[in-house]
C-alpha positions as a printed Julia matrix, in Angstrom:
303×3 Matrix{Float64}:
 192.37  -17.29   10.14
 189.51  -15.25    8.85
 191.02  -11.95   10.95
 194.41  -12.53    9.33
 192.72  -12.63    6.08
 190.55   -9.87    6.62
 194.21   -7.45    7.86
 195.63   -8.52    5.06
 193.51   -7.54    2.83
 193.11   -4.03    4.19
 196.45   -3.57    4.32
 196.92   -4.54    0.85
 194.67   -1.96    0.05
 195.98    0.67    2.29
 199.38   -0.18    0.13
 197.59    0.22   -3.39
 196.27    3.27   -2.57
 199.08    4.94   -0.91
 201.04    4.12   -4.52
 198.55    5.44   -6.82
 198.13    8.81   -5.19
 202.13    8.91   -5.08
 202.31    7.88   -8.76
 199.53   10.72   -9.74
 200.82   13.31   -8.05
 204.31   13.13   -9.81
 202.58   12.52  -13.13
 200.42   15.69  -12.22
 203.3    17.97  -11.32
 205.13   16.92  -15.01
 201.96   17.59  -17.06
 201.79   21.07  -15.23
 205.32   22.17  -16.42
 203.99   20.89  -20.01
 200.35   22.87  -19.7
 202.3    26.36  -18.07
 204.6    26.06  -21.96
 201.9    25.89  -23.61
 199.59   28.42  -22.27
 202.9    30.7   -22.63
 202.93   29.95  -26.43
 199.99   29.64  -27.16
 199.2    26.26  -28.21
 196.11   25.48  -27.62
 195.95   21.89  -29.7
 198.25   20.6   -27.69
 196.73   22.35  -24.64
 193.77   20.37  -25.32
 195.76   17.15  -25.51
 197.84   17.78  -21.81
 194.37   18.79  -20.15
 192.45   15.57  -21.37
 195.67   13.62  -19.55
 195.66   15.86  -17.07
 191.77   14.58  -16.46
 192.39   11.07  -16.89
 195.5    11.14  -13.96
 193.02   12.43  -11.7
 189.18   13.39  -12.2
 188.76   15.27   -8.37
 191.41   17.94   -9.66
 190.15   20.68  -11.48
 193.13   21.9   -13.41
 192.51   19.43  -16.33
 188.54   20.78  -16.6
 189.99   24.4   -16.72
 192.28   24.21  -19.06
 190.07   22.2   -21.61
 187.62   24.96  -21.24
 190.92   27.69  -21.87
 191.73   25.82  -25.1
 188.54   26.0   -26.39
 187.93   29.76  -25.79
 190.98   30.35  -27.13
 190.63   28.23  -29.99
 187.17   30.19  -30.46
 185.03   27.12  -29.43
 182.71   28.84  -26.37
 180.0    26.13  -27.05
 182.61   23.51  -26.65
 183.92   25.04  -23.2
 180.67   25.64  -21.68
 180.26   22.11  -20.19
 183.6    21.96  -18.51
 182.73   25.62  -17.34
 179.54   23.59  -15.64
 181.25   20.53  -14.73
 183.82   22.7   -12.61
 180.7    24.54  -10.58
 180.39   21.11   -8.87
 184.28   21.13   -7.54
 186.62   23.08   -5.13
 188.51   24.92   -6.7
 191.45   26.05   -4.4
 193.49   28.68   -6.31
 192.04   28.64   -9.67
 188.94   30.09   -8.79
 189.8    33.49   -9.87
 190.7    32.41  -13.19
 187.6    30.11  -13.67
 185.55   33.51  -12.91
 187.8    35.44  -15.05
 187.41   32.63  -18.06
 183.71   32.59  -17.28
 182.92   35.89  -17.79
 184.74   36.08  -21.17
 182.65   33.5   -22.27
 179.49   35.24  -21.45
 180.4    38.28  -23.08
 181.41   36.06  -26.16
 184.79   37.83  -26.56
 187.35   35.67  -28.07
 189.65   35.1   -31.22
 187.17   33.55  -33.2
 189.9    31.27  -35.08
 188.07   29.82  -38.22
 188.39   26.12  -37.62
 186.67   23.34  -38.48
 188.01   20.64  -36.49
 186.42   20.46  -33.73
 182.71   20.78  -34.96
 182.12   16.87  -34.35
 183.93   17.32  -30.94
 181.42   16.46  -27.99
 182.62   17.89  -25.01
 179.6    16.61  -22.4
 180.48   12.98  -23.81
 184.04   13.68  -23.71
 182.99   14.26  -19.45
 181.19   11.46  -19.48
 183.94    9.11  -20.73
 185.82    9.17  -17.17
 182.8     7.4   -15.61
 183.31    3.87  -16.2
 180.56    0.56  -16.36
 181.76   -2.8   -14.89
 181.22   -6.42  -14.67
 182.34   -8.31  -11.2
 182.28  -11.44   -9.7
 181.31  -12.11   -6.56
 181.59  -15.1    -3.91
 181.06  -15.82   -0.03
 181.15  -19.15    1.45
 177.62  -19.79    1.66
 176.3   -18.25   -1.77
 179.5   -18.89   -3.66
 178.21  -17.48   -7.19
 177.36  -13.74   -7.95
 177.69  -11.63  -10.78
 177.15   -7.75  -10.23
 176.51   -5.18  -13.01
 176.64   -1.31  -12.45
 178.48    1.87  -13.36
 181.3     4.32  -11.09
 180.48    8.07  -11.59
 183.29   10.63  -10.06
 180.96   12.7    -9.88
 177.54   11.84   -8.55
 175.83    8.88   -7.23
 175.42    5.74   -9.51
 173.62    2.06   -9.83
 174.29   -1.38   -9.83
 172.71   -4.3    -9.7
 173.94   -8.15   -8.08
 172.66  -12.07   -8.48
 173.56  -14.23   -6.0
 172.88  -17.98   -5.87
 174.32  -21.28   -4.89
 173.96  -24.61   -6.99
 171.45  -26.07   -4.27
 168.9   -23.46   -5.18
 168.69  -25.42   -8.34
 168.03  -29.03   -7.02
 165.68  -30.97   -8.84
 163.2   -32.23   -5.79
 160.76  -34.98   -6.42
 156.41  -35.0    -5.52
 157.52  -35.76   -2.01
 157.83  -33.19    0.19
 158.88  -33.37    3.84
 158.66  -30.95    7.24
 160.92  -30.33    9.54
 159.74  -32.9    12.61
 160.78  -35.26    9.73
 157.23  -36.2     8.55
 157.37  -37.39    4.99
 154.48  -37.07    2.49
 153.93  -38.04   -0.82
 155.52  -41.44   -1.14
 152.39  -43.05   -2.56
 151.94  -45.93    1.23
 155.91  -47.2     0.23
 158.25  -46.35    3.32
 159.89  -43.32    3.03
 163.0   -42.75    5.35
 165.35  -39.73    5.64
 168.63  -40.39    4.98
 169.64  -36.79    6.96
 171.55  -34.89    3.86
 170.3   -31.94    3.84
 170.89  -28.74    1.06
 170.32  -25.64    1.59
 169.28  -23.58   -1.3
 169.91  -19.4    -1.41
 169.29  -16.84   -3.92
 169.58  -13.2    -3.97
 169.15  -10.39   -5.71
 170.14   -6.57   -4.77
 169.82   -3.55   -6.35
 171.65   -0.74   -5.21
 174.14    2.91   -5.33
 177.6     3.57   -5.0
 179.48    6.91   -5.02
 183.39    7.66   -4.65
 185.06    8.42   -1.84
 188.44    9.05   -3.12
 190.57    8.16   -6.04
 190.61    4.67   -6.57
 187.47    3.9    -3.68
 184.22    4.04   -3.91
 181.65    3.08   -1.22
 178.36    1.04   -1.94
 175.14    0.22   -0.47
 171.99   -1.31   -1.26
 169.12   -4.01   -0.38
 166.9    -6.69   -1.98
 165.53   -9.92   -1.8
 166.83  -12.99   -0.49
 165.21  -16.67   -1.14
 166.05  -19.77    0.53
 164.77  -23.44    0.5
 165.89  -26.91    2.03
 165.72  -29.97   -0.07
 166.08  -33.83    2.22
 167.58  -36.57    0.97
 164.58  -39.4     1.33
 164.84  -42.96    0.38
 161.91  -45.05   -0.85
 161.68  -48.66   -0.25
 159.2   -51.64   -1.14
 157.65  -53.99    1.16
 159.4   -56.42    0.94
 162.49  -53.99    1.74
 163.89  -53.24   -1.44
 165.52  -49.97   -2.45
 163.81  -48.06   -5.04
 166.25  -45.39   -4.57
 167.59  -41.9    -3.18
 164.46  -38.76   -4.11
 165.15  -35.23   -3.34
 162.25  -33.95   -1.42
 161.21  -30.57   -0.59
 160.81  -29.15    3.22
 157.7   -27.7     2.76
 158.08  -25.7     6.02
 161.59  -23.85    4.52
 160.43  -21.22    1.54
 161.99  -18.16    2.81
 161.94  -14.73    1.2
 163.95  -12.22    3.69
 164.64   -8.56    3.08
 168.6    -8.36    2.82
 170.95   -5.22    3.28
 174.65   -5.09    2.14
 177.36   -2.2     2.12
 181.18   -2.29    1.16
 183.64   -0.93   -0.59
 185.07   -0.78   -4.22
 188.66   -0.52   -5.39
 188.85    0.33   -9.57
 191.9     0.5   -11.45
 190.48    1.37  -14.8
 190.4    -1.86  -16.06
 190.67   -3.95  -12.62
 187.88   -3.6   -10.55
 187.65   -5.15   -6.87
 185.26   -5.11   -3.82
 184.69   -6.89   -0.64
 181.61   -6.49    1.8
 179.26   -7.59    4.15
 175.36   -8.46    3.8
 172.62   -8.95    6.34
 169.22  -11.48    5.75
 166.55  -11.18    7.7
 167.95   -8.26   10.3
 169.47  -11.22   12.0
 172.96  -10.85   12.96
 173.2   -14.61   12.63
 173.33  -14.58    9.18
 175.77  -11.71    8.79
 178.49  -12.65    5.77
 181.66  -11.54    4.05
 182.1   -11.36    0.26
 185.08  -10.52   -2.34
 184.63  -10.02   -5.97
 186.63   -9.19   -8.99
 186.06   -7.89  -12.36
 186.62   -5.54  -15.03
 185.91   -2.22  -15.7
 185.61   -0.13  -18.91
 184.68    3.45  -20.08
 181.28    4.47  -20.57
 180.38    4.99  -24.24
């Protein structure tokens, strides 16, 4: 059951992706027809405009980068198309990379139309960069350490952080002045007899810190280590002497206070807005305690 799961889910995936990439390259190819008109009649507004959603249906491309920086020389704005000048150093280029040299070395000579405009003086085009980089919130559960939040950021660009909290509800069991060990010695119970009524809970918590970078348009990858905790509470029932029940105590195994060095990598699927993962995480370097997760959240542009 947990294989069928686990195919289905990757081929879910495999499906998701295959879409997008179809969807963006058709929205690509009818923004280019757009960007070719204006660049023909010079109108470098709306230049601006098609090259931010040329950006936006796909950050790897460089087209959209180029073109922002075009507008802006043209518009007589070199400041403003310096930092997509820098931000396209980091990417392949393919065919434009005659015209990015071209472009480039216009701007370093400072030749261009010098239109006197205004509107753009508040404009900032690093932040405007920045924007496409997104921050999100997830959820995450596995069957042992069903509640996790995670917290962290997606670059396109780059390598970026995130943290995750993991925990179960046993973790937070209220356990009594009796304590126990695992032969099934209890202690504590003040000379009343103390039996074991053999519940058991196990308590985890985690925490990881860790780095994700992208892979491809929608996936990222992600990896990262921290600390896991664990503890084991007994279920121990105190009676009188003369055999009465004083009741059911939690009690503490004094012998289970674990902390354990823990490893996890997977993967990261965000639609900007919907953002999933599933993984795997390691305690102790003991393949024993190898488990799955899934999480879902949301995702949302960096300010």
């Amino acid at each position: 059951m947990k294989s069928f799961r686990l195919l289905f889910l990757l081929v879910f995936i495999q499906f998701v992706c295959i879409h997008q990439v179809s969807a963006q390259v058709q929205s690509y190819m009818e923004l280019d027809l757009k960007v070719q008109s204006c660049i023909a009649n010079s109108e470098w507004f709306r230049l601006l405009d098609l090259a931010k959603a040329q950006i936006r249906v796909d950050v790897d491309r460089p087209e959209g980068y180029y073109n922002s920086a075009l507008a802006f020389y043209n518009l007589g704005k070199n400041k403003m198309a310096k930092p997509y000048m820098s931000h396209l150093r980091k990417m392949e280029l393919g065919g434009l990379e005659s015209k990015v040299k071209e472009l480039n070395t216009k701007l370093n000579a400072g030749k261009n139309p010098q239109i006197k405009e205004t509107f753009f003086l508040n404009y900032d085009a690093k932040k405007g960069i920045r924007l496409y980089d997104r921050t999100f919130f997830s959820f995450t559960y596995d069957t042992k350490i069903p509640f996790g939040l995670v917290i962290g950021s997606i670059n396109h660009h780059g390598i970026a952080p995130y943290i995750q909290l993991r925990a179960n509800t046993e973790i937070f069991t209220k356990a009594s002045d009796i304590t126990v060990r695992s032969n099934g010695n209890i202690y504590g119970s003040q000379g009343k007899d103390a039996q074991a009524t053999g519940t058991i809970r196990q308590g985890s918590a985690e925490m990881v810190m860790g780095i994700n970078w992208k892979i491809h348009q929608p996936l990222w990858m992600y990896f990262g280590g921290g600390l896991n905790h664990s503890r084991e509470f007994w279920e121990v029932e105190i009676f009188e002497e003369n055999g009465s029940n004083l009741g059911s105590f939690w009690a503490r195994n004094s012998e289970i206070n674990i902390n354990r060095a823990i490893l996890e990598s997977g993967f990261i699927l965000d639609f900007k807005g919907l953002n999933l993962r599933a993984g795997s995480s390691l305690a102790g370097f003991d393949f024993e305690n190898l488990r799955y997760h899934l999480g879902v959240g949301i995702s949302f542009k960096k300010k």
